[in-house]
GUFI-955805 format. One record per residue (C-alpha): x, y, z; residue in three letters. Coordinates in steps of 0.05 Angstrom, whole numbers, plus 5000, padded with zeros to 4 digits. Example, Ala and Ser with C-alpha at 12.3 -4.5 7.8 and 13.67 -1.06 7.14 Angstrom:
% residues 2
524649105156ala
527349795143ser
//
This chain:
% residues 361
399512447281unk
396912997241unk
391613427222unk
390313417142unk
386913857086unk
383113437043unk
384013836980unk
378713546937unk
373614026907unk
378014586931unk
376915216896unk
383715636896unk
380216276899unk
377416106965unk
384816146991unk
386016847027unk
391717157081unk
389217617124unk
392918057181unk
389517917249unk
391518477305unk
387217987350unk
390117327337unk
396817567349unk
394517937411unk
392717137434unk
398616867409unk
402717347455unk
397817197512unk
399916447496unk
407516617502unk
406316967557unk
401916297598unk
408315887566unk
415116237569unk
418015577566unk
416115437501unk
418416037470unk
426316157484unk
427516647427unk
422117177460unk
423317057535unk
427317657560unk
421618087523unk
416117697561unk
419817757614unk
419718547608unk
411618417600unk
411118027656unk
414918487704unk
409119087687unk
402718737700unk
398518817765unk
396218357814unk
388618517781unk
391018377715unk
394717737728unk
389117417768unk
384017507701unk
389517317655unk
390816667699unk
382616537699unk
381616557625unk
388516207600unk
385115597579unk
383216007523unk
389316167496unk
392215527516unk
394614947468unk
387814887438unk
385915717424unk
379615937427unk
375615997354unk
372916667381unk
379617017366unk
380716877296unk
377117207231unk
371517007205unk
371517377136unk
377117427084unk
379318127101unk
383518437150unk
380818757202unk
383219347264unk
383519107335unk
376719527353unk
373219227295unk
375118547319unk
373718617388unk
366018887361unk
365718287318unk
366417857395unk
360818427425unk
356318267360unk
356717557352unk
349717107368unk
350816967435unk
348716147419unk
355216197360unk
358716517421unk
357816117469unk
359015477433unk
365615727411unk
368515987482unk
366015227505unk
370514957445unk
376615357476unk
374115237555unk
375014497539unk
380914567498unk
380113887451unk
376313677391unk
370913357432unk
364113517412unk
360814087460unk
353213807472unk
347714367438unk
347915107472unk
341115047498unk
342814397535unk
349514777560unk
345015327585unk
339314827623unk
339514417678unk
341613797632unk
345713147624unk
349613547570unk
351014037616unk
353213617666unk
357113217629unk
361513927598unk
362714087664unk
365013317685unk
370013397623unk
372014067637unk
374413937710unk
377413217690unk
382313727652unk
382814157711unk
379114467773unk
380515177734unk
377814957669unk
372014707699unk
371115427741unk
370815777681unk
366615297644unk
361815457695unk
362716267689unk
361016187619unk
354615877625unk
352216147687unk
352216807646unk
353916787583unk
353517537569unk
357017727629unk
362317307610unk
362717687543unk
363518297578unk
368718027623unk
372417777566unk
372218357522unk
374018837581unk
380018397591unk
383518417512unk
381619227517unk
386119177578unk
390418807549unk
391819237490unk
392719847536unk
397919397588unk
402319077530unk
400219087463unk
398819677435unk
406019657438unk
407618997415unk
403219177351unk
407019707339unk
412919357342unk
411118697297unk
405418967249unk
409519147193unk
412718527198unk
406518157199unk
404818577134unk
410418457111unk
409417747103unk
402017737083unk
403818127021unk
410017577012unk
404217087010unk
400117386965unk
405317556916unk
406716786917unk
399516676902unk
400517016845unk
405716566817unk
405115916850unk
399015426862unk
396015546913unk
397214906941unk
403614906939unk
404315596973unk
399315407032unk
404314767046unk
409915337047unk
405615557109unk
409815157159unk
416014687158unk
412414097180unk
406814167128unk
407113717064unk
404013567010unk
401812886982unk
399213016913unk
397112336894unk
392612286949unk
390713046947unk
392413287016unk
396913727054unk
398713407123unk
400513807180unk
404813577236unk
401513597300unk
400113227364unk
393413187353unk
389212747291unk
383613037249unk
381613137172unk
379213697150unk
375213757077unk
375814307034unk
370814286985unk
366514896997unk
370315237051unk
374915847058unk
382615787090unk
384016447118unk
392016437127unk
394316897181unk
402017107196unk
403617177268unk
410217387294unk
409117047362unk
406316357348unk
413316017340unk
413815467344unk
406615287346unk
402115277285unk
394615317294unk
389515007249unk
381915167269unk
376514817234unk
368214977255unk
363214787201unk
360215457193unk
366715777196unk
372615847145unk
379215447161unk
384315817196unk
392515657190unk
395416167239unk
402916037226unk
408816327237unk
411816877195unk
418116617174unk
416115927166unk
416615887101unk
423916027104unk
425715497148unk
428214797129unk
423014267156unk
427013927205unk
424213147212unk
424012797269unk
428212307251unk
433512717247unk
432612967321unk
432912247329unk
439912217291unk
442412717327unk
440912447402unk
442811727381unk
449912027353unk
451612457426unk
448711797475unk
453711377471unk
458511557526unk
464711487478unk
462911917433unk
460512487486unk
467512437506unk
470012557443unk
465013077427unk
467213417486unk
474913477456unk
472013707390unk
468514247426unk
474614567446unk
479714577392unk
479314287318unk
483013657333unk
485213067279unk
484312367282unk
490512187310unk
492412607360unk
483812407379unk
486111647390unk
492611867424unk
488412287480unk
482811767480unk
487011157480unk
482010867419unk
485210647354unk
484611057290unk
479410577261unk
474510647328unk
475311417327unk
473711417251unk
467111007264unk
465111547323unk
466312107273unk
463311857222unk
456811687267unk
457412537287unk
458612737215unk
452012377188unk
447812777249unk
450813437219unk
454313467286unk
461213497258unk
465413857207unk
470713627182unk
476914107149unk
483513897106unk
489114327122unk
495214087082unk
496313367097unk
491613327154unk
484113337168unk
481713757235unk
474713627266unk
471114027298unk
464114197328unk
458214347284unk
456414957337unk
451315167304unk
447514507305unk
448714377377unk
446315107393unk
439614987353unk
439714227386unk
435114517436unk
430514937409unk
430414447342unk
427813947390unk
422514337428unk
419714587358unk
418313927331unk
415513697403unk
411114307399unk
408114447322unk
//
């Protein structure tokens, strides 16, 4: 599956990166709803956790759905320029309230599906009826909020707003202070690239599992999710986040530019496919070679003295290794006469969060 930039008609000038204060405020809100899916950061959101109050907690648990999986449209920019954290959160205060609401509904949901006309959300309708029949298929607290949003719409604005100010006063104000020049950092990297690069090319640089397919003229995102999104006439507003790993976020509404909130060092990365997270399980399930992985993991050990302990011949042993050294598993070492093996360690420590990035992006 994956969600893809049709890039016909595209007009490179309409490709900008902007710092978002806001969007990474969500993206830390996300990490925060899912520790699980973000080992490198967990002892800090641990420290997060361990300072917010029961009052705090029980809105931040209410509204999650929209800074789940599928994040809410509302907290990413709208124009090509970067913006403060007060002039964002007055952008939420001043937006129509139909725009509004239609966009919260997108995130209440939390999928694709088309949200039936504001006015019919906001009347005794079918529509209505039906939002709130999808919402609480997802979940009884999706469909709770659901129905604080359109019960009253403004007072859920308020509600919403009150909770990012006291957000930034709990947590982030810190956190900013911590990541922003980093995030910087990285937007001017970008737009030094656009400067010498296509702009194509340096908007597939955006994240590992992006790539681009000139002949058909696309870029094609990896992600569970399928959709095609058309360029011609739009702006893609790029937006570094320090926090999003090892998500990438793509949001696309009609009278809205493109977003690609991705994650600061992406570009640095080496796109790791799934078929080689395949490889790699395949080479360490057969029980054989676990047991002679095991060995390796303690000592560099040759092929002989590996059929001697495993009471395998030289030729079996050289077909296990040879299975581990094609996963990247195993390095091999001539000292002399003899060849030691050993443990890829660095491999086997990424093994795990290699394969919850790829599950994830």
């Amino acid at each position: 599956m994956a969600v893809v930039l049709k890039l016909g008609g595209f007009d490179p000038a309409d490709f900008h990166v902007v710092v978002s204060p806001l969007s990474e405020m969500v993206a830390l809100l996300h990490a925060l709803a899912e520790p699980d899916h973000h080992l490198e950061a967990r002892a800090a959101l641990e420290d997060i956790s361990a300072t917010l109050t029961p009052v705090y907690l029980a809105d931040f648990r209410t509204l999650a759905p929209l800074w789940a999986r599928f994040r809410c449209r509302v907290f990413f920019p709208s124009e090509a320029r970067s913006l403060g954290l007060d002039e964002e959160l007055e952008r939420i205060a001043e937006m129509p309230l139909e725009q509004f609401v239609r966009l919260v509904a997108e995130g209440v949901q939390g999928s694709i599906r088309r949200v039936p006309p504001v006015p019919e959300l906001l009347a005794d309708t079918p529509g209505r009826e039906d939002f709130l029949s999808y919402c609480r298929a997802r979940s009884s607290i999706r469909r709770e909020l659901a129905e604080l949003l359109l019960d009253d719409p403004e007072g859920f604005r308020v509600r919403l707003l009150d909770f990012l100010r006291a957000t930034r006063e709990a947590f982030f104000g810190r956190e900013w202070a911590h990541v922003h020049d980093t995030i910087r950092r990285s937007a001017a990297l970008t737009r030094t690239r656009l400067q010498h690069a296509d702009p194509v090319t340096v908007m597939a640089q955006l994240s590992p599992s992006a790539r681009h397919v000139p002949e058909l003229h696309e870029i094609r995102f990896d992600k569970l999710q399928q959709s095609s999104v058309e360029l011609r006439g739009r702006s893609v507003i790029a937006v570094p986040s320090v926090r999003i790993g090892p998500h990438l976020t793509i949001k696309d509404d009609a009278d809205l530019p493109v977003v690609i909130h991705y994650a600061v060092h992406a570009a640095e990365q080496t796109p790791l496919e799934i078929r080689t997270i395949r490889e790699r399980l395949a080479a360490l399930a057969s029980e054989s070679r676990m047991e002679l992985f095991r060995h390796l993991s303690a000592e560099p050990i040759t092929t002989s003295e590996l059929s001697q302990r495993l009471n395998q011949s030289p030729a079996q042993i050289s077909r296990s290794l040879g299975v581990l050294r094609d996963a990247d598993l195993l390095v091999s070492e001539r000292r002399g006469k003899l060849v030691y093996h050993r443990v890829n360690m660095d491999r086997v420590i990424n093994l795990g969060p290699d394969i919850l990035s790829t599950l994830l992006r």
